[in-house]
C-alpha positions as CSV (number, residue, x, y, z in Angstrom):
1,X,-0.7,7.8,-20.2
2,X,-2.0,8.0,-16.7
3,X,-5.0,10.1,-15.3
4,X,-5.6,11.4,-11.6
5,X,-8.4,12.0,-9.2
6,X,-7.0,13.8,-6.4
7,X,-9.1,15.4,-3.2
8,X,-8.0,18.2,-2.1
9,X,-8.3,18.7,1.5
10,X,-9.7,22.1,2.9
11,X,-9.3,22.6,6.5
12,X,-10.5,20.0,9.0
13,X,-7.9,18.5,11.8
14,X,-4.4,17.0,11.8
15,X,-3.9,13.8,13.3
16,X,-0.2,14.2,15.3
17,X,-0.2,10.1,13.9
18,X,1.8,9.9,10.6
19,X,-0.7,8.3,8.5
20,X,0.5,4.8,6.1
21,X,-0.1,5.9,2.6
22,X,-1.8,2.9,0.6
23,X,-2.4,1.6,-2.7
24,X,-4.8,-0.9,-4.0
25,X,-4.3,-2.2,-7.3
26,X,-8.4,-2.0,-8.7
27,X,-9.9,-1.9,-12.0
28,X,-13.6,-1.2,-10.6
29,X,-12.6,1.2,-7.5
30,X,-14.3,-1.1,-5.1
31,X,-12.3,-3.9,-4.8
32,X,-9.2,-4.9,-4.8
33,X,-8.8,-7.1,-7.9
34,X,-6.1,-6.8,-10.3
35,X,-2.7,-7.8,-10.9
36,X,0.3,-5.0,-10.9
37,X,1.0,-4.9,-14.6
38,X,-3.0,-5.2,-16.0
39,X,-4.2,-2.5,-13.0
40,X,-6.2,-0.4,-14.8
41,X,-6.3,2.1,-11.8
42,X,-4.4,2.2,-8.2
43,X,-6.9,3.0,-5.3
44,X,-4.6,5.2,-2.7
45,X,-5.7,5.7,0.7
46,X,-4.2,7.0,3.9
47,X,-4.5,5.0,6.9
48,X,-4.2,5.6,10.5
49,X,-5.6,4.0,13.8
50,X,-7.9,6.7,13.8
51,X,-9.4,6.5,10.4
52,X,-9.3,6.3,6.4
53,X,-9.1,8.6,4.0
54,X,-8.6,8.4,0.1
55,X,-5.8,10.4,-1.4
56,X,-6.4,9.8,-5.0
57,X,-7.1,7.5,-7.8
58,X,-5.1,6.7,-10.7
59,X,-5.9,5.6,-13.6
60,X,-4.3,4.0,-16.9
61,X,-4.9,3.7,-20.5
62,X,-2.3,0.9,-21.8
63,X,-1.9,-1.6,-19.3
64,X,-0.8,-5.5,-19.7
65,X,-2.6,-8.2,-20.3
66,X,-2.9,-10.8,-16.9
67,X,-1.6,-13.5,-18.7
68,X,1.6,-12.6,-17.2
69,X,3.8,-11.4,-20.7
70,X,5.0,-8.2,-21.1
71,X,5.0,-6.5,-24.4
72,X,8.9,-5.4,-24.2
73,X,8.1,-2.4,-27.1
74,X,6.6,-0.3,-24.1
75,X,7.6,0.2,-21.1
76,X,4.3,0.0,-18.7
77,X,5.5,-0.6,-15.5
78,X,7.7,2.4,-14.8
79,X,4.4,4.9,-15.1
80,X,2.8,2.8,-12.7
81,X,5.7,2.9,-10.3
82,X,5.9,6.5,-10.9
83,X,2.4,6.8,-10.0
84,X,3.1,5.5,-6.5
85,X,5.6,7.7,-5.3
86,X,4.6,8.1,-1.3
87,X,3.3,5.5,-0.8
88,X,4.7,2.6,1.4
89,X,2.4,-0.4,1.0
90,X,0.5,-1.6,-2.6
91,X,-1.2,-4.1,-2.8
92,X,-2.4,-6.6,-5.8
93,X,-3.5,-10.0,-7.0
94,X,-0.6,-10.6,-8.3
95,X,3.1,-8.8,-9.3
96,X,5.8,-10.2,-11.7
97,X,9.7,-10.4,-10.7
98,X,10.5,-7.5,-12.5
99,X,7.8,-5.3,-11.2
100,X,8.4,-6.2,-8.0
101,X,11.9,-5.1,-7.9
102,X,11.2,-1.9,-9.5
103,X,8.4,-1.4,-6.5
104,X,10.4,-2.5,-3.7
105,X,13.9,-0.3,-5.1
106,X,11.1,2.6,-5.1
107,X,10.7,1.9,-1.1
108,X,7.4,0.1,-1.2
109,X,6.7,-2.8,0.0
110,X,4.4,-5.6,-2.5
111,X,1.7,-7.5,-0.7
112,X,0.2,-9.8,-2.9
113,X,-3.3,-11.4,-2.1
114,X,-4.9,-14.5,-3.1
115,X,-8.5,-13.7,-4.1
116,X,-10.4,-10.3,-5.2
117,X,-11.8,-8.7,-1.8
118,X,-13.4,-5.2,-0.9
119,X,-11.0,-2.2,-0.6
120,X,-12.7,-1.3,2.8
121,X,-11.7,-4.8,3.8
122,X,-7.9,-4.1,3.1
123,X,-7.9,-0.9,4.6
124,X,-9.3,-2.4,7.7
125,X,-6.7,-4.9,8.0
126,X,-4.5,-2.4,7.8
127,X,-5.9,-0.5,10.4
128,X,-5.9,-3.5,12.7
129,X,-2.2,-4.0,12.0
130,X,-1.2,-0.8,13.2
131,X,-3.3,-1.1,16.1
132,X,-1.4,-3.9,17.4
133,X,1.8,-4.6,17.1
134,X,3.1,-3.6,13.5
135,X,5.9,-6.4,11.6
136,X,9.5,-4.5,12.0
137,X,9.2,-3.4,8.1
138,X,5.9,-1.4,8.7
139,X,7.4,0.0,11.9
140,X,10.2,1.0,10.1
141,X,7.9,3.0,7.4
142,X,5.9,4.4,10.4
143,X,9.1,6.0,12.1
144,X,8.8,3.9,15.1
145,X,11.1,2.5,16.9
146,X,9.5,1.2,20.0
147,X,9.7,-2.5,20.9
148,X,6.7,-4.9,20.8
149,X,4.6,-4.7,24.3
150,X,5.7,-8.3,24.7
151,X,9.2,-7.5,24.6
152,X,9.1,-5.3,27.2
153,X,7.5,-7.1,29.5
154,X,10.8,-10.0,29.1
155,X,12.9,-6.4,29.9
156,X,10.9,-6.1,33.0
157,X,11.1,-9.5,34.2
158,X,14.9,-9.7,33.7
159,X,16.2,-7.0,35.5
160,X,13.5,-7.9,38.5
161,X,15.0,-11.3,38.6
């Protein structure tokens, strides 16, 4: 059984920017530190260049245990896919095989991370990713199709030579 905080939005201004919706697999709110399957709550958040701004948490009563077994009786995994529908990017400690292919089949791409850090710290990053010059995968998700700046510049210098 899963519970949700959503905000609900009243008013305010669109950004024309189609924002990168976000998930941060938590178990305090404040940091990202938890593995996929023992999450006891997913942090979403949409991100643009221009700003941050949470979506929703979710949280979970029966999760698995970290030491990386499964309890084959219950499913627990496909609730916690569910639970990310929309969103494009999740990110965790850690993520089994399995899980991962049920994530990535649902159109969201895993990033797993090393050691525990600050939310705010991974939504930054993400903010400076889109900034620059997002990796083809994310450009895909973001609808654009544009070209890095340094590949125009080769462009340029080919048909001037």
């Amino acid at each position: 059984m899963s519970r949700r905080l959503r905000l609900i939005k009243t008013g305010g201004q669109e950004s024309d920017e189609k924002p990168l919706r976000v998930a941060v697999a938590t178990n305090d709110l404040e940091n990202l530190n938890a593995h996929f399957g023992s999450a006891k709550k997913f942090a979403i958040y949409d991100v643009t260049v221009e700003g941050v701004s949470f979506v929703e948490a979710v949280a979970f009563d029966d999760v698995t245990g970290q030491q990386g077994k499964h309890d084959d009786i219950d499913d627990k995994i496909t609730p916690k896919v569910d639970a990310l529908t929309g969103c494009a990017l999740l990110f965790a400690l850690a993520i089994g095989g399995p899980s991962a292919a049920k994530v990535v089949k649902a159109g969201i791409h895993p990033i797993k991370r090393k050691d525990p850090e600050p939310i705010s710290a991974v939504l930054e990053q993400v903010q400076t990713m889109l900034k620059g010059t997002p990796p083809p995968f994310l450009r895909k998700i973001l609808g654009r199709a544009d070209k890095p700046s340094f590949m125009d510049e080769d462009d340029e210098e080919e048909m001037v030579g």
